[in-house]
Every structure is written in structure tokens, then in C-alpha cells.
Biopython code that builds the backbone (N, CA, C, O; Angstrom):
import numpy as np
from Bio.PDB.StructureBuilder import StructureBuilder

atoms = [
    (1, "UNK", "N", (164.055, 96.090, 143.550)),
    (1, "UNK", "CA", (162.772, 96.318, 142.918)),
    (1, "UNK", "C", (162.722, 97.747, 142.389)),
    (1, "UNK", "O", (163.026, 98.641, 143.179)),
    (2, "UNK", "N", (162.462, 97.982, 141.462)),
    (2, "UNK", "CA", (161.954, 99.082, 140.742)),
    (2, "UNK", "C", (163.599, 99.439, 139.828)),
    (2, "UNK", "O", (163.834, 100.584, 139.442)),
    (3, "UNK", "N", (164.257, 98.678, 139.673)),
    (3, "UNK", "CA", (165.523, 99.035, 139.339)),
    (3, "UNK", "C", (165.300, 99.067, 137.683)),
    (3, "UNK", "O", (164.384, 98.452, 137.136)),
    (4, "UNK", "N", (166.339, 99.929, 136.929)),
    (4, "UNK", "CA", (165.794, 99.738, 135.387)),
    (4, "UNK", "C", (167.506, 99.919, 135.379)),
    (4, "UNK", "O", (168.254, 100.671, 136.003)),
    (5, "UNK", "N", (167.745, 98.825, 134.334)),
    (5, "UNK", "CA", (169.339, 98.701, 133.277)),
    (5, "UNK", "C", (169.262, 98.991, 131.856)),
    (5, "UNK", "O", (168.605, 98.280, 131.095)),
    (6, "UNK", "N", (169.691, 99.667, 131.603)),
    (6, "UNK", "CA", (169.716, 99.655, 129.849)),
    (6, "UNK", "C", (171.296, 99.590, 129.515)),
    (6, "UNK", "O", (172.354, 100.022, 129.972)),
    (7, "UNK", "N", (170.922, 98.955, 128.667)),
    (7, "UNK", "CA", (172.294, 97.979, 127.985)),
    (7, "UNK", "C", (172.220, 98.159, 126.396)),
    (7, "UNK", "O", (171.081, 98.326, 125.960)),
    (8, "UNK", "N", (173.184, 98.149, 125.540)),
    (8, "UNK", "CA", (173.345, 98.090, 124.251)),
    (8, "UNK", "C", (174.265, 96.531, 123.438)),
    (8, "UNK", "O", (175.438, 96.157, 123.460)),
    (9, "UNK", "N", (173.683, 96.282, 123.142)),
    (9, "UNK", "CA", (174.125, 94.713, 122.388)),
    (9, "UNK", "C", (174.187, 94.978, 120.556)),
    (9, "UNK", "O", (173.268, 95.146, 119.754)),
    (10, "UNK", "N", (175.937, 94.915, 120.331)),
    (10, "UNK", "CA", (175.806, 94.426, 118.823)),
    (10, "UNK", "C", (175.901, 93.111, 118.361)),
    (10, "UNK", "O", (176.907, 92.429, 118.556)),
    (11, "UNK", "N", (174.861, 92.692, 117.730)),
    (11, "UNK", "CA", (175.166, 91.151, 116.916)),
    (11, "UNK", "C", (176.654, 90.734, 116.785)),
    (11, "UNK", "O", (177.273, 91.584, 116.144)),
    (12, "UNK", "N", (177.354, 89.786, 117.154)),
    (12, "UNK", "CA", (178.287, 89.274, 116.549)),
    (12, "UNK", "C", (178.422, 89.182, 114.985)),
    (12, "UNK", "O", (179.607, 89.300, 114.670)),
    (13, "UNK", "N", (177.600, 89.012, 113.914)),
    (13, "UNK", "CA", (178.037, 88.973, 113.011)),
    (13, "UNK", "C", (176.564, 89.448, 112.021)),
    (13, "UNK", "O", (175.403, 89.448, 112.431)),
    (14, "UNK", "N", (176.927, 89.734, 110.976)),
    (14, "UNK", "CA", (176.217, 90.557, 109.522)),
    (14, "UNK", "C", (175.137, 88.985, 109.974)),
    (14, "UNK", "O", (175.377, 87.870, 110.438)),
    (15, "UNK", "N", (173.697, 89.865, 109.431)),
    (15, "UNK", "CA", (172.808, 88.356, 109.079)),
    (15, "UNK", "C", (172.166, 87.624, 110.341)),
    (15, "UNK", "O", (171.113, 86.989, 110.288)),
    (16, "UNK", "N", (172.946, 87.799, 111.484)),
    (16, "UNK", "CA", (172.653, 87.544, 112.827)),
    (16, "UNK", "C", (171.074, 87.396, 113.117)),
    (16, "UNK", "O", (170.560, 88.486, 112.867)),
    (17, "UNK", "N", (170.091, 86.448, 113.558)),
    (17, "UNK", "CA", (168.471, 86.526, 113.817)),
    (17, "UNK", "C", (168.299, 86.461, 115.080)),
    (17, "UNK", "O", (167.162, 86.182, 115.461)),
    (18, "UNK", "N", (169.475, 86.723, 116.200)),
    (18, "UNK", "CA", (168.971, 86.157, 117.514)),
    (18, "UNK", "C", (170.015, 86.795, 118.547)),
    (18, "UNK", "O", (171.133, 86.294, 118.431)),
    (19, "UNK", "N", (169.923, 87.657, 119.403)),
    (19, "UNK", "CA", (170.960, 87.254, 120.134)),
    (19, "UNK", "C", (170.534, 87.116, 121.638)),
    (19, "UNK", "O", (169.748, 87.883, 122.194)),
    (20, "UNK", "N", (171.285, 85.808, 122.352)),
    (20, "UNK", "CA", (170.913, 85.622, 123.443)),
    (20, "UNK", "C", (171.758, 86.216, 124.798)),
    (20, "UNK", "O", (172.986, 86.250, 124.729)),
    (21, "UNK", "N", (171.101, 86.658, 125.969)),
    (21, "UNK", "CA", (171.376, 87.045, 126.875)),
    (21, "UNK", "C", (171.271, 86.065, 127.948)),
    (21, "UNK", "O", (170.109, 85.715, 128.154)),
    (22, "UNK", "N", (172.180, 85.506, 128.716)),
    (22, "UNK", "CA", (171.618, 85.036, 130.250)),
    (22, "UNK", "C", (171.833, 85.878, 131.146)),
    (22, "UNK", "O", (172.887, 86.514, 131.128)),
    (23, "UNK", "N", (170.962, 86.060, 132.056)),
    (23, "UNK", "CA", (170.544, 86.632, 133.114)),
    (23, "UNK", "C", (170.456, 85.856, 134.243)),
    (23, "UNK", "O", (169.896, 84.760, 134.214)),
    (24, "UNK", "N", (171.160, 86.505, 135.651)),
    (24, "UNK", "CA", (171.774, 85.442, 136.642)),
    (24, "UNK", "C", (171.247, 86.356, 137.812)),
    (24, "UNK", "O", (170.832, 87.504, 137.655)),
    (25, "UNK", "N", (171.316, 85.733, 138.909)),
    (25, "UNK", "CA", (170.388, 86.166, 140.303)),
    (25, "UNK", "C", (171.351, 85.824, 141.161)),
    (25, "UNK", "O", (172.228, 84.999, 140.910)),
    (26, "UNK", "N", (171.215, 86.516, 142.334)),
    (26, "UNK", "CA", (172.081, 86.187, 143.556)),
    (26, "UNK", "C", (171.737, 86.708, 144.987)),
    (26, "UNK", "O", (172.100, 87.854, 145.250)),
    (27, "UNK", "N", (171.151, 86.071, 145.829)),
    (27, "UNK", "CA", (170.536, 86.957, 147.021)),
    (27, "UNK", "C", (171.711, 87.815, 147.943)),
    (27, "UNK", "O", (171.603, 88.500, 148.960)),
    (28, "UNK", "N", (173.194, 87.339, 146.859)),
    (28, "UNK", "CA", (174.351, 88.789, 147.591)),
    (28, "UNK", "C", (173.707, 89.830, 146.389)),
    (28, "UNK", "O", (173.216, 89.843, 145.261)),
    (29, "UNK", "N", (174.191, 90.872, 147.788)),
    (29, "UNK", "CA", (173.961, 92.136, 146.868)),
    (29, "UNK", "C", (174.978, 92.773, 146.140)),
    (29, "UNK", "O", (174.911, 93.787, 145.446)),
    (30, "UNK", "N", (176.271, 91.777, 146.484)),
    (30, "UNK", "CA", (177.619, 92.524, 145.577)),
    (30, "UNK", "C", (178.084, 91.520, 144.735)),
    (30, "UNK", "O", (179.294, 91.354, 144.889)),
    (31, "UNK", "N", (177.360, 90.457, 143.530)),
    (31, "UNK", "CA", (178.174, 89.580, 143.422)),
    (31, "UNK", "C", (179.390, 90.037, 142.671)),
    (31, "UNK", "O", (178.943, 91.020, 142.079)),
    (32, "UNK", "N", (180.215, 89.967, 142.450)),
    (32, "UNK", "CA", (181.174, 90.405, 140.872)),
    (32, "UNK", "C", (180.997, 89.683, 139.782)),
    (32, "UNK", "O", (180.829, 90.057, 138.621)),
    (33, "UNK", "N", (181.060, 88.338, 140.355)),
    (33, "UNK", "CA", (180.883, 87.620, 138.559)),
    (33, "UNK", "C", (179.735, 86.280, 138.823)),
    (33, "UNK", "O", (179.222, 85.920, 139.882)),
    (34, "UNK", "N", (179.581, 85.767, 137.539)),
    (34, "UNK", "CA", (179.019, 84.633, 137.575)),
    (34, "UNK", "C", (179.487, 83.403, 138.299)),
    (34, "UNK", "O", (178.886, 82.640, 139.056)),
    (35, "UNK", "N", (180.195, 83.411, 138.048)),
    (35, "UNK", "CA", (181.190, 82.062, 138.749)),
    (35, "UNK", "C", (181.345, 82.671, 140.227)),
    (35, "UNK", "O", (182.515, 82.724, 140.607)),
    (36, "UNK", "N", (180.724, 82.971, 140.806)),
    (36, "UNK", "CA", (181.370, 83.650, 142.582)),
    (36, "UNK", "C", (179.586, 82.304, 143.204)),
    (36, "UNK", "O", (178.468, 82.034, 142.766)),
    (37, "UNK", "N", (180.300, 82.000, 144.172)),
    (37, "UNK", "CA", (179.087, 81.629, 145.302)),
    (37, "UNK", "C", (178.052, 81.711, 145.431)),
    (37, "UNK", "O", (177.981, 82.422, 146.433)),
    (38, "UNK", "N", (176.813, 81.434, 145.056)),
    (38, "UNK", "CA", (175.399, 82.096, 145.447)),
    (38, "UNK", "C", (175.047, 82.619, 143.660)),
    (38, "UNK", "O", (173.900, 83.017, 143.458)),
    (39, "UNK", "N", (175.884, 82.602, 142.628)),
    (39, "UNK", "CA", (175.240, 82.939, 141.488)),
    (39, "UNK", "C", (174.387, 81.939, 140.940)),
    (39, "UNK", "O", (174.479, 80.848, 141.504)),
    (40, "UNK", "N", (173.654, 82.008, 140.079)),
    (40, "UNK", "CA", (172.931, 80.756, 139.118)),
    (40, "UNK", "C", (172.295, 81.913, 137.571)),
    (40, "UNK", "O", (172.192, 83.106, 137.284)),
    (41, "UNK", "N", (172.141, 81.130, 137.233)),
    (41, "UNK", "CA", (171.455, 81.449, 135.928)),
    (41, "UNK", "C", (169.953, 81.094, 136.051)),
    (41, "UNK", "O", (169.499, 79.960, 136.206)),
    (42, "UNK", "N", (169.074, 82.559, 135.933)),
    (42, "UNK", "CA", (167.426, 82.071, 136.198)),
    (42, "UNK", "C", (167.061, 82.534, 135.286)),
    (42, "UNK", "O", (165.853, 82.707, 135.450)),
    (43, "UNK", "N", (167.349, 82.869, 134.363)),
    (43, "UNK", "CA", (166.699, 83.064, 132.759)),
    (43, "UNK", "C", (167.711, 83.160, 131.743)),
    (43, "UNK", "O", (168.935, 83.041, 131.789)),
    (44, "UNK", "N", (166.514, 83.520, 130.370)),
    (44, "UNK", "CA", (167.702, 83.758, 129.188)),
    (44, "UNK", "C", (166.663, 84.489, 128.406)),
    (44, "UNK", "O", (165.521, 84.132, 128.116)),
    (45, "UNK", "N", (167.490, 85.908, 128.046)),
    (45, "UNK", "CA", (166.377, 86.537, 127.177)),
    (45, "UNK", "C", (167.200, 86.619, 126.064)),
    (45, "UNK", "O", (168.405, 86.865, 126.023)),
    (46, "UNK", "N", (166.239, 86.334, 124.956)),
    (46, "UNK", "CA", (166.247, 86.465, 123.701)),
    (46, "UNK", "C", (165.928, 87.343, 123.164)),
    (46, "UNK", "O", (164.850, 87.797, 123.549)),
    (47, "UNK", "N", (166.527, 87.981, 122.167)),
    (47, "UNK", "CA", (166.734, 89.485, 120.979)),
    (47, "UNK", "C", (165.990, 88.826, 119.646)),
    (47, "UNK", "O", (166.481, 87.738, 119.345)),
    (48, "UNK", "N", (165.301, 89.106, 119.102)),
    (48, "UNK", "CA", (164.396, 88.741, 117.857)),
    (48, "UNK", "C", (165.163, 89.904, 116.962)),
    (48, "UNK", "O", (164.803, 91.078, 117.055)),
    (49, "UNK", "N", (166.216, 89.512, 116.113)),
    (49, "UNK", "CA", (167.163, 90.711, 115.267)),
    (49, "UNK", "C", (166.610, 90.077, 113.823)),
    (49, "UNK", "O", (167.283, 90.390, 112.842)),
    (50, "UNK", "N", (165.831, 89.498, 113.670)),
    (50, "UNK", "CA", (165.212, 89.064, 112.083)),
    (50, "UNK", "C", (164.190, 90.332, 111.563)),
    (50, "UNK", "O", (163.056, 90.618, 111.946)),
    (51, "UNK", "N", (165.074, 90.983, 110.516)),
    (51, "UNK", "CA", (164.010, 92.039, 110.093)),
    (51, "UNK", "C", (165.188, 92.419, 108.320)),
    (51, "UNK", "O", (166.384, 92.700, 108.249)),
    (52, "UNK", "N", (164.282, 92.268, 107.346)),
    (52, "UNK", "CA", (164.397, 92.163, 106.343)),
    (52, "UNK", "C", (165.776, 93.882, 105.850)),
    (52, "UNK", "O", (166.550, 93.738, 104.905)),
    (53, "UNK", "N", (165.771, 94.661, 106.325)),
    (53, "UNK", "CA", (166.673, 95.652, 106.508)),
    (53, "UNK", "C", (168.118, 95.264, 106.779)),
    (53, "UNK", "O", (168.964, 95.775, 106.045)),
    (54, "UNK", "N", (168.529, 94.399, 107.768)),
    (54, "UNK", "CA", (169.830, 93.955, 107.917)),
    (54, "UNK", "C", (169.718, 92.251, 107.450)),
    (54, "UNK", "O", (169.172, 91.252, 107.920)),
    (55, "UNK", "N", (170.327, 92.476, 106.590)),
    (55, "UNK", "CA", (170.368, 90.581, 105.580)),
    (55, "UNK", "C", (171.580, 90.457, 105.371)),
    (55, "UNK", "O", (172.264, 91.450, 105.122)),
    (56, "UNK", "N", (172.080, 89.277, 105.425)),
    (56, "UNK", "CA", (173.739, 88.604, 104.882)),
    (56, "UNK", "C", (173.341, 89.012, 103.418)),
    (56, "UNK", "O", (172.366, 88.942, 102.669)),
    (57, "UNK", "N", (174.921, 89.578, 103.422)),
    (57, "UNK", "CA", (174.866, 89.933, 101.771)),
    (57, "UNK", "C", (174.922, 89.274, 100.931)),
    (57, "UNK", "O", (175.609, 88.383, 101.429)),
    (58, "UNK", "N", (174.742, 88.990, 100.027)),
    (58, "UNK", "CA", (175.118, 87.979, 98.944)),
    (58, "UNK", "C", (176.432, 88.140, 98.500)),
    (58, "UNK", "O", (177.228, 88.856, 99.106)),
    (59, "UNK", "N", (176.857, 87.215, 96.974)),
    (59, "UNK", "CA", (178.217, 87.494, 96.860)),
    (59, "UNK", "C", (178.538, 88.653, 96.038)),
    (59, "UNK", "O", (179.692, 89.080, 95.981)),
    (60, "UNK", "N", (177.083, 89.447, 95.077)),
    (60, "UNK", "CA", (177.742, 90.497, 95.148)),
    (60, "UNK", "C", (177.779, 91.566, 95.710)),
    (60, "UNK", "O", (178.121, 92.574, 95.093)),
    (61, "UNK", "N", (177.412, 91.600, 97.104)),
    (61, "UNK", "CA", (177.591, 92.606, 98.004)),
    (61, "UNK", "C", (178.883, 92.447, 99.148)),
    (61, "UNK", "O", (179.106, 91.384, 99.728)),
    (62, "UNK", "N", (179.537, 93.473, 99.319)),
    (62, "UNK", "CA", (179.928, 93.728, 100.213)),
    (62, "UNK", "C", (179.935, 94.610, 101.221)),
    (62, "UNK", "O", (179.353, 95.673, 101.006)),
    (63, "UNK", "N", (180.505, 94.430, 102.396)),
    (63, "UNK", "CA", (180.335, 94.884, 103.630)),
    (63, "UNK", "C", (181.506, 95.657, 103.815)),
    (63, "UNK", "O", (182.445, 95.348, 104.547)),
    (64, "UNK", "N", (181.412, 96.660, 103.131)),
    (64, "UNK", "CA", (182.486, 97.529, 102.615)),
    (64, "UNK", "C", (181.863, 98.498, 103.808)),
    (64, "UNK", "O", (180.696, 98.564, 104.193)),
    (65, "UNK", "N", (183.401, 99.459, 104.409)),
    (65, "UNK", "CA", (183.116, 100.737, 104.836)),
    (65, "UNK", "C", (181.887, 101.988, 104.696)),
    (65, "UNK", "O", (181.217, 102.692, 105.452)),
    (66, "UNK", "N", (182.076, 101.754, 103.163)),
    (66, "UNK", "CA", (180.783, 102.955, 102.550)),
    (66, "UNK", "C", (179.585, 102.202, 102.850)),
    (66, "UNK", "O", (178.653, 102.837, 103.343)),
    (67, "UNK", "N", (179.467, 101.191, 102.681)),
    (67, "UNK", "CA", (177.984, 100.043, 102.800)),
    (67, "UNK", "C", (177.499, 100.196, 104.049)),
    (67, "UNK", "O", (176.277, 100.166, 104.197)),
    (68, "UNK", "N", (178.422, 100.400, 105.262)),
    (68, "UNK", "CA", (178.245, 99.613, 106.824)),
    (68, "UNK", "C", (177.779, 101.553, 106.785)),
    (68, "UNK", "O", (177.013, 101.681, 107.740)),
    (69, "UNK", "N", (177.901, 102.542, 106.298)),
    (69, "UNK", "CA", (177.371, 103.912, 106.834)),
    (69, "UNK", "C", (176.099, 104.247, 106.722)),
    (69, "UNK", "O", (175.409, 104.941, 107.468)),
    (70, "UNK", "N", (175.599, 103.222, 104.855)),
    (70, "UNK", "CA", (174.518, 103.476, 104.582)),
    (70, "UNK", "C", (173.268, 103.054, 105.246)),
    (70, "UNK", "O", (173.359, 102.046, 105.947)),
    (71, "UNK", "N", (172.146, 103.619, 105.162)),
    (71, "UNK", "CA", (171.101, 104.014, 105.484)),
    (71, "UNK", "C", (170.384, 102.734, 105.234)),
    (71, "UNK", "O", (169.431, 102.598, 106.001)),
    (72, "UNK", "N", (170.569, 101.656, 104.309)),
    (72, "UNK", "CA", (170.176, 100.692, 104.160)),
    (72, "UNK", "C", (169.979, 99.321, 104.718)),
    (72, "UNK", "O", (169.437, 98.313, 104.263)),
    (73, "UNK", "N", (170.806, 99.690, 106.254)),
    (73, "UNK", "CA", (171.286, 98.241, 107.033)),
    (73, "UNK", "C", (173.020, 98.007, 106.570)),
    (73, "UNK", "O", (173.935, 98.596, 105.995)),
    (74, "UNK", "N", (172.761, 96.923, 107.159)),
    (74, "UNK", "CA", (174.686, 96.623, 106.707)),
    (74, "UNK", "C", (175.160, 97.047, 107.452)),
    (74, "UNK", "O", (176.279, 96.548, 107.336)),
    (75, "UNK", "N", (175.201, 97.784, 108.392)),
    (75, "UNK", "CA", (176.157, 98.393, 109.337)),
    (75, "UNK", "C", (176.425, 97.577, 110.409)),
    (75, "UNK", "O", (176.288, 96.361, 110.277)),
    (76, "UNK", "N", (177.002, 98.340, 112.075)),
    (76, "UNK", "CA", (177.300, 97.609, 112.878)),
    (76, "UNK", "C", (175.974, 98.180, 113.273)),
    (76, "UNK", "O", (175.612, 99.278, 112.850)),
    (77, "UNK", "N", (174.912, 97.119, 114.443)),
    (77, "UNK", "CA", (173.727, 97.111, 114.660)),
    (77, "UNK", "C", (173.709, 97.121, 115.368)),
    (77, "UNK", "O", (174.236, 96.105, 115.819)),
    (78, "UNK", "N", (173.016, 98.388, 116.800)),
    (78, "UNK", "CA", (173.207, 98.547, 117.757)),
    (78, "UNK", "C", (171.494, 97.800, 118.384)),
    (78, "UNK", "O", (170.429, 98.099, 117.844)),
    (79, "UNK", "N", (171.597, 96.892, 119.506)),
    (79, "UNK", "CA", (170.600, 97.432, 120.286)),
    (79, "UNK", "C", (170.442, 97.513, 121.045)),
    (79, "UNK", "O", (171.003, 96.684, 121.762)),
    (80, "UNK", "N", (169.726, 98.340, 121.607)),
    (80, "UNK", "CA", (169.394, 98.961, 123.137)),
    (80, "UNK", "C", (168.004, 98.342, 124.064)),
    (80, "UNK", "O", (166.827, 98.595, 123.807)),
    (81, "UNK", "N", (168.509, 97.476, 125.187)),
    (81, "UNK", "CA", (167.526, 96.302, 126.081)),
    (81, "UNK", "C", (167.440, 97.284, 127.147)),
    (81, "UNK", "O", (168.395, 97.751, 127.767)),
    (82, "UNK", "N", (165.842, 97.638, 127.355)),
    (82, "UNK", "CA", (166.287, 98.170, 128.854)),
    (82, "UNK", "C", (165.316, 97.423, 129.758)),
    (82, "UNK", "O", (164.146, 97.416, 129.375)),
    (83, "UNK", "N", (165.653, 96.687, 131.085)),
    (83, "UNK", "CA", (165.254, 95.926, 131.633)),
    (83, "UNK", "C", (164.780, 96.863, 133.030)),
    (83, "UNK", "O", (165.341, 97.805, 133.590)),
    (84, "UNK", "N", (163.506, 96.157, 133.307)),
    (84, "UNK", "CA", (162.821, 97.046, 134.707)),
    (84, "UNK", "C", (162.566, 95.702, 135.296)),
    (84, "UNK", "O", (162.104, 94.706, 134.739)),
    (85, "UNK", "N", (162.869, 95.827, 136.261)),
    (85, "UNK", "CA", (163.038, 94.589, 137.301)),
    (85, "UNK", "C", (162.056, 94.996, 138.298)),
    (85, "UNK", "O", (162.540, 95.981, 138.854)),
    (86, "UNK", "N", (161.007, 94.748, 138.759)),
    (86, "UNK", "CA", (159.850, 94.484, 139.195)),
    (86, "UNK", "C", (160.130, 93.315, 140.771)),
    (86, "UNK", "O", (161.044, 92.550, 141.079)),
    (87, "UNK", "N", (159.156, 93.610, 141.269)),
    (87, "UNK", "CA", (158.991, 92.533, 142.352)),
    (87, "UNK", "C", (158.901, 90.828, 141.886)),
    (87, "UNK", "O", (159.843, 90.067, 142.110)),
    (88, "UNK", "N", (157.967, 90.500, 141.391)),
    (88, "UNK", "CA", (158.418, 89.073, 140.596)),
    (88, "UNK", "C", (158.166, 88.996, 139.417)),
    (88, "UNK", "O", (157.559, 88.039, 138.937)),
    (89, "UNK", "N", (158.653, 90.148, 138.638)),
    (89, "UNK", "CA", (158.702, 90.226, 136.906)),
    (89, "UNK", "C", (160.045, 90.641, 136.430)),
    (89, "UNK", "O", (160.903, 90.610, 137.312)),
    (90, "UNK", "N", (160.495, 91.075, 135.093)),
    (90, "UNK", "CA", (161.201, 91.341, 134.758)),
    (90, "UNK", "C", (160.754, 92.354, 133.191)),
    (90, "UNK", "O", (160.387, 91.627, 132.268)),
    (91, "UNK", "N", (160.762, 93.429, 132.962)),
    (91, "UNK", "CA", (159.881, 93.858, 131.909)),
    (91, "UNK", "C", (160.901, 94.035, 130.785)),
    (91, "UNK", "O", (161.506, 95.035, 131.172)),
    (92, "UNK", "N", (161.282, 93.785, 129.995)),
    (92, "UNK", "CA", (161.891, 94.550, 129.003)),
    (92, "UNK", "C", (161.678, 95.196, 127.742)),
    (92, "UNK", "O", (160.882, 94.631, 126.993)),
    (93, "UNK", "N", (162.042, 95.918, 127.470)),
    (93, "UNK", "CA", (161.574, 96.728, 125.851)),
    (93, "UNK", "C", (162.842, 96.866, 125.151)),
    (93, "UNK", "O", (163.703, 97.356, 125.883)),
    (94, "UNK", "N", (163.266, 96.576, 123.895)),
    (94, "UNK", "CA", (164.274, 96.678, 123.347)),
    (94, "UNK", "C", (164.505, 97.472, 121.941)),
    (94, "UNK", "O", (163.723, 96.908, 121.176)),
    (95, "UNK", "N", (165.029, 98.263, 121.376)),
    (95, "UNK", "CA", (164.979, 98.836, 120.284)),
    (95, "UNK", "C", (166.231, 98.835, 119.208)),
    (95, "UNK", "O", (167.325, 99.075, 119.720)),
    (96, "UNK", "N", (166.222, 98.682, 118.295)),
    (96, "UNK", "CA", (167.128, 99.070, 117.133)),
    (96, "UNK", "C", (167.291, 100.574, 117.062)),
    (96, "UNK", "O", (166.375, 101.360, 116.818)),
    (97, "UNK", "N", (168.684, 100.924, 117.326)),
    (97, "UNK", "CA", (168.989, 102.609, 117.684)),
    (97, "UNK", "C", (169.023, 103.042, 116.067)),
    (97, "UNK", "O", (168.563, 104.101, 115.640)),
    (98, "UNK", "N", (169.557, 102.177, 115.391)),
    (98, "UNK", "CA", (169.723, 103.073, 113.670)),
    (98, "UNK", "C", (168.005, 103.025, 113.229)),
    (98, "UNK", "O", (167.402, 103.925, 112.645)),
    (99, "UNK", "N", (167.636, 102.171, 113.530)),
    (99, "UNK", "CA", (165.899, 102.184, 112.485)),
    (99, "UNK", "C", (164.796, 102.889, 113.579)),
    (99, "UNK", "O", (163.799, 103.468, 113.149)),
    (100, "UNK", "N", (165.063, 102.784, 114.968)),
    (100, "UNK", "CA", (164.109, 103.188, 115.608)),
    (100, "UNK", "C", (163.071, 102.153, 116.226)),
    (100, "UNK", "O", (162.430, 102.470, 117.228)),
    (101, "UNK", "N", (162.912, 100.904, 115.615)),
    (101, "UNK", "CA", (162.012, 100.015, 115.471)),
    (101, "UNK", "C", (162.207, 99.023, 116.845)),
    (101, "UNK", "O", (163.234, 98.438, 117.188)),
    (102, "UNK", "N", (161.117, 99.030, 117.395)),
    (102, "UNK", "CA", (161.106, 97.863, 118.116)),
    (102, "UNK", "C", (161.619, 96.331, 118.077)),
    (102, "UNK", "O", (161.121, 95.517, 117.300)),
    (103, "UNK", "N", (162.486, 96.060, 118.831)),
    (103, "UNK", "CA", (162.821, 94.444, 118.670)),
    (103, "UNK", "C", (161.844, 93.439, 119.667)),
    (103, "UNK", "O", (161.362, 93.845, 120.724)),
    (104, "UNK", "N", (161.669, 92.222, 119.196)),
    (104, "UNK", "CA", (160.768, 90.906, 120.189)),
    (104, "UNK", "C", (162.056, 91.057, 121.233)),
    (104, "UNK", "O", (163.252, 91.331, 121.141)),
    (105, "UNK", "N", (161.267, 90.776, 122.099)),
    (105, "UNK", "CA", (161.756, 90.587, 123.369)),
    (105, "UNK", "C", (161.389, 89.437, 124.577)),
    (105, "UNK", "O", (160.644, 89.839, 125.470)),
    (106, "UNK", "N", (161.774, 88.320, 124.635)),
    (106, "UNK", "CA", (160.939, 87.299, 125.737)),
    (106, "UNK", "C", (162.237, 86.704, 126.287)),
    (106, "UNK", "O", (163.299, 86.269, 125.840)),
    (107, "UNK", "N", (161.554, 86.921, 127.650)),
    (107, "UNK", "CA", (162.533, 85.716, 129.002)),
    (107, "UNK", "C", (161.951, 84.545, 129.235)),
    (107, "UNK", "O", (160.775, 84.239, 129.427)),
    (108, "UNK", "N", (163.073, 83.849, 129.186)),
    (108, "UNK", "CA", (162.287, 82.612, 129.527)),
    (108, "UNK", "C", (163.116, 81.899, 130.722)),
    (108, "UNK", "O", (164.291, 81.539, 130.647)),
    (109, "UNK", "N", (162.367, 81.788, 131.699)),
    (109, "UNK", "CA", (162.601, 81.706, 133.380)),
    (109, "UNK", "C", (162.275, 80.036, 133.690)),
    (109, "UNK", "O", (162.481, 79.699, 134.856)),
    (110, "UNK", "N", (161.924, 79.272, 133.019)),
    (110, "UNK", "CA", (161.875, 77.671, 132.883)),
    (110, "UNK", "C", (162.855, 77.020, 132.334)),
    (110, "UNK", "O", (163.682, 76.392, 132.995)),
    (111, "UNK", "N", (162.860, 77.113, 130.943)),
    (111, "UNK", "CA", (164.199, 76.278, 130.470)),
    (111, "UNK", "C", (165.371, 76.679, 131.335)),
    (111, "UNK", "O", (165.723, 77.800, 131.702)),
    (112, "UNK", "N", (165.906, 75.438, 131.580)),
    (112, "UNK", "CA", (167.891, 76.034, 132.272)),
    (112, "UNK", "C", (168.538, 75.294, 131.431)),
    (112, "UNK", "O", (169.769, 75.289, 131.433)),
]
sb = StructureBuilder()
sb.init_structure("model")
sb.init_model(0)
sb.init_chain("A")
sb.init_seg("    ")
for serial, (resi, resn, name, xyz) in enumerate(atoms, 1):
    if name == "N":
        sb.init_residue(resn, " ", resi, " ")
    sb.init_atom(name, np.array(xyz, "f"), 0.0, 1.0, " ", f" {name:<3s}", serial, name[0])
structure = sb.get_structure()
């Protein structure tokens, strides 16, 4: 409880609107991996990366070196999730490190 992680996630690919995280629980306090004894999967948070700044290029754009530096999007897209783990919550706030801008952020602890 009261623990906070911050993590950085790049999209797999240019154009990307989503990227998903699962998030796994274990009443060991050392698990190593998912697959070990006592793990499960109790949520999945979702990255809301839809924002008119980073768009699949068309065909006459490319995703050229000089393109991925500019100021315009196109680049590699960093973002930064930082999760505060609470007694029976989970809070997160997530941001786009090149624009500054807030990303959606929701867990969802029902669907498996």
C-alpha cells in the first residue's frame, strides 16, 4: 500500500490508438514472473494514444530519420504510467513525455 511505479511504454507501431497493459497480483511477495504459482491476472489497463499529433502517415509521408526528430509527432512515442497502488484502488496518471499532454487512463478489474 502506498507503493507508486512509474513505467515508460512505446507504442509498437506509427498510428498505434491503444496500448494495453495487464496487471497481475500475487499474495507472494517475491513473485518473478507471471507464470510462477499464486500469479493471476486482475486487471488490464488501457493507454488512450489517439491524439491527432501522432497519425499513420500517408503515402506521401515518410517516417524518415529527420521526420521521427521533428516536433510534429512521427517519432518514437514515449509514455510515462505512473501507478499508486492504494489499499483497494489502483490510481494511475499517464503522460506523453514529447507533448507533455495527458493520456486516458482506465483499469478495468472485471473483464478477464
Amino acid at each position: 500500500m502506498g507503493d507508486v511505479v512509474v513505467r515508460s511504454y512505446t507504442p509498437a507501431r506509427p498510428g498505434q490508438r491503444s496500448t494495453v497493459i495487464h496487471i497481475y497480483c500475487s499474495e507472494r511477495a517475491d513473485p518473478g514472473f507471471v507464470t510462477d504459482a499464486g500469479v493471476r491476472r486482475c486487471g488490464t489497463l488501457c493507454l488512450d494514444l489517439t491524439d491527432t499529433l501522432y497519425h499513420q502517415p500517408g503515402p506521401a509521408e515518410a517516417w524518415s530519420p529527420a521526420r521521427r526528430g521533428a516536433g510534429g509527432g512521427g517519432g518514437r512515442r514515449e509514455i510515462r504510467a505512473r501507478m499508486t497502488f492504494g489499499d483497494t484502488e489502483i490510481r494511475v496518471d499517464a503522460v506523453d513525455v514529447s507533448s507533455g499532454r495527458c493520456v486516458r487512463a482506465g483499469i478495468d478489474f472485471l473483464n478477464k
